[in-house]
Phi, psi and omega in degrees: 000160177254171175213148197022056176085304153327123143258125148271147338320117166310115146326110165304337201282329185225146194282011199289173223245139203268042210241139179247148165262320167239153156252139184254152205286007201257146153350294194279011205226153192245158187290137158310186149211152172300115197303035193260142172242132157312192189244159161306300175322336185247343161297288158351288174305324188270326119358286208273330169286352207269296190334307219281319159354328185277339197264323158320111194294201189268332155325292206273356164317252194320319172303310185281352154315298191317316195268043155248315177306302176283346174260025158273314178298136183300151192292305183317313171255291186278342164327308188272334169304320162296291171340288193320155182300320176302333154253030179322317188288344180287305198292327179282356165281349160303303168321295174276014127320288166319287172310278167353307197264008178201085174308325199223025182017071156242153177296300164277094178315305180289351191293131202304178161261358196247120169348292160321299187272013174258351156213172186242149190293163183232108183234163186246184181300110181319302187329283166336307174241039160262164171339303213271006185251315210276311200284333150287345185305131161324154170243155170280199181263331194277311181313352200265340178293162183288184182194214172193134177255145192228156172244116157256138180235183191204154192275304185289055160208080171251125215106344193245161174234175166235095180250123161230222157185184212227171175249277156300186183301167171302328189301304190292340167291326188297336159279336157266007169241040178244308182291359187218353167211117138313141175042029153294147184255163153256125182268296206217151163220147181235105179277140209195128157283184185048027179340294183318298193289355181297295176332296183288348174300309173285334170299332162247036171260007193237016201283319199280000193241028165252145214245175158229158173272159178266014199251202187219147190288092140334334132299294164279347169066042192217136159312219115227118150282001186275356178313165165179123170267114163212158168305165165276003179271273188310327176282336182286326156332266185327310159294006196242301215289348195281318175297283189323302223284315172281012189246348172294156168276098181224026142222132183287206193275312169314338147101005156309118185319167179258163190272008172298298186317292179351284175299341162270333160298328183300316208259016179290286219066241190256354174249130182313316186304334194278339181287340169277354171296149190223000000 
C-alpha cells in the first residue's frame, strides 16, 4: 500500500526504488514509481533484516524497519530526503505503517499456534511418485548433474524436517531458505548425483509421513511441501542410503537404468528394503 508517497511494506521482488512519484487517479493502475534502482547489495540487506525481525524484541523492532526502509530507497536522492530532520516524522510514519501492516512481522501471518496445526498432511499420486516407478524413468540432461540433498529443521516445527536438494551448495541453500523460515538449521547434507531425482526417491520412501505448511509463504508466495515427520536418525539413514544408490553404476550413457537396477526394482516389488540389499 502506499503510504505518504512510500510503498509499504517494501517489495523484496525488485530493487526498484518504493518513493511513488505520481498516483494515478483509475483504480486499476499502479503508482508511478522512481525509475532509480537500490544495489543488489542493499536489496540483499535489506532481505536478511526483514528475516532478523522475527528474532528481535519490540524495542529493537522500529530501528531496524527505518533501515529496510532507507535501503529500499534510491541512494542519491530519496535516501537523503528521508534523513533530513524535516523529515523525520515522514520516515517514523512509514515505520509505523510498517509495523501495522505485517502485525507479527512473520511469513506466516495467519499461521496457527500450536505446532500440530501449522501443517496438513500431503499426498501425491501414488502410483506415479512411488520407487518403483520413479528409479527407471530416463533421467534428463538437466537431472545427470551433481548436486545436494540437504536437511533442516526448523524451532516452530519440532518433529517435522525439511528435506530437498540443491543445485548449488547447502550453504547457499541455507541462505535463501532463511528468508522464508528464520532461524531454520542445516542438520545434514550430502553432495550425490542425480540430486533431483534422489530427492524424489526419498520423499517417496517418506511419502506417508510427508506434510505441508498450511498457510501460503508471505515471501515467496508458495506452499512448502517438502515436510516430513520423521526423526533425523531415519532421515539421514535414507539420505545416506540414497548417496549410496547414486555413487552405483545406475544410469547408462543413454541416461537409461542399467539392467542391474532394473532387475532389482522388479525383485522389490512393493517392499523398499530389498533394493538396498546389495
Amino acid at each position: 500500500m502506499e503510504v505518504n508517497g512510500y510503498i509499504i511494506p517494501p517489495p523484496m521482488e525488485t530493487p526498484q526504488c518504493i518513493k511513488v512519484l505520481t498516483t494515478s487517479p483509475q483504480k486499476n493502475r499502479h503508482p508511478r514509481r522512481c525509475g532509480c534502482r537500490t544495489s543488489q547489495e542493499d536489496l540483499k540487506q535489506a532481505g536478511w533484516l526483514t528475516s532478523e525481525l522475527m528474532r528481535q524484541t519490540a524495542e529493537e523492532k522500529p530501528t531496524t524497519i527505518e533501515r529496510i526502509i532507507l535501503l529500499r530507497v534510491c541512494r542519491n536522492t530519496h535516501r537523503q530526503i528521508l534523513k533530513v530532520a524535516d523529515q523525520s516524522a515522514t520516515l517514523k510514519s512509514l515505520v509505523q505503517a510498517y509495523k501495522e501492516s505485517c502485525p507479527d512481522l512473520s511469513p506466516y501471518q495467519t499461521m496457527p499456534r500450536l505446532e500440530e496445526e501449522l501443517f496438513e498432511p500431503y499426498r501425491t499420486r501414488s502410483r506415479t511418485n512411488s520407487v518403483q516407478h520413479l528409479l527407471p524413468l530416463k533421467i534428463n540432461q538437466e537431472q545427470y548433474k551433481w548436486g545436494w540433498i540437504y536437511i533442516f529443521d526448523w524451532p516452530r516445527a519440532p518433529g517435522f524436517l525439511k528435506i530437498g536438494y540443491a543445485k548449488a551448495s547447502a550453504e547457499k541453500r541455507t541462505d535463501k531458505w532463511g528468508l522464508c523460515h528464520p532461524e531454520s538449521t542445516l542438520l545434514y547434507h550430502v553432495e550425490l548425483a542425480f540430486p533431483e531425482r534422489m530427492e524424489k526417491l526419498i520423499h517417496a520412501e517418506l511419502a506417508d509421513q510427508r506434510h505441508r505448511l498450511r498457510d501460503i509463504c508471505s515471501r515467496c508466495k508458495e506452499k512448502h511441501t517438502e515436510w516430513f515427520a520423521v526423526t533425523i536418525e531415519k532421515a539421514q539413514r535414507i539420505a545416506r542410503d540414497w548417496s549410496t544408490v547414486a555413487a552405483s553404476p545406475l544410469y547408462m550413457e543413454d541416461r537409461t537404468l542399467t539392467q542391474q537396477w532394473v532387475s532389482r526394482c522388479v525383485t522389490a516389488a512393493r517392499d523398499i528394503i530389498k533394493i538396498f540389499e546389495y
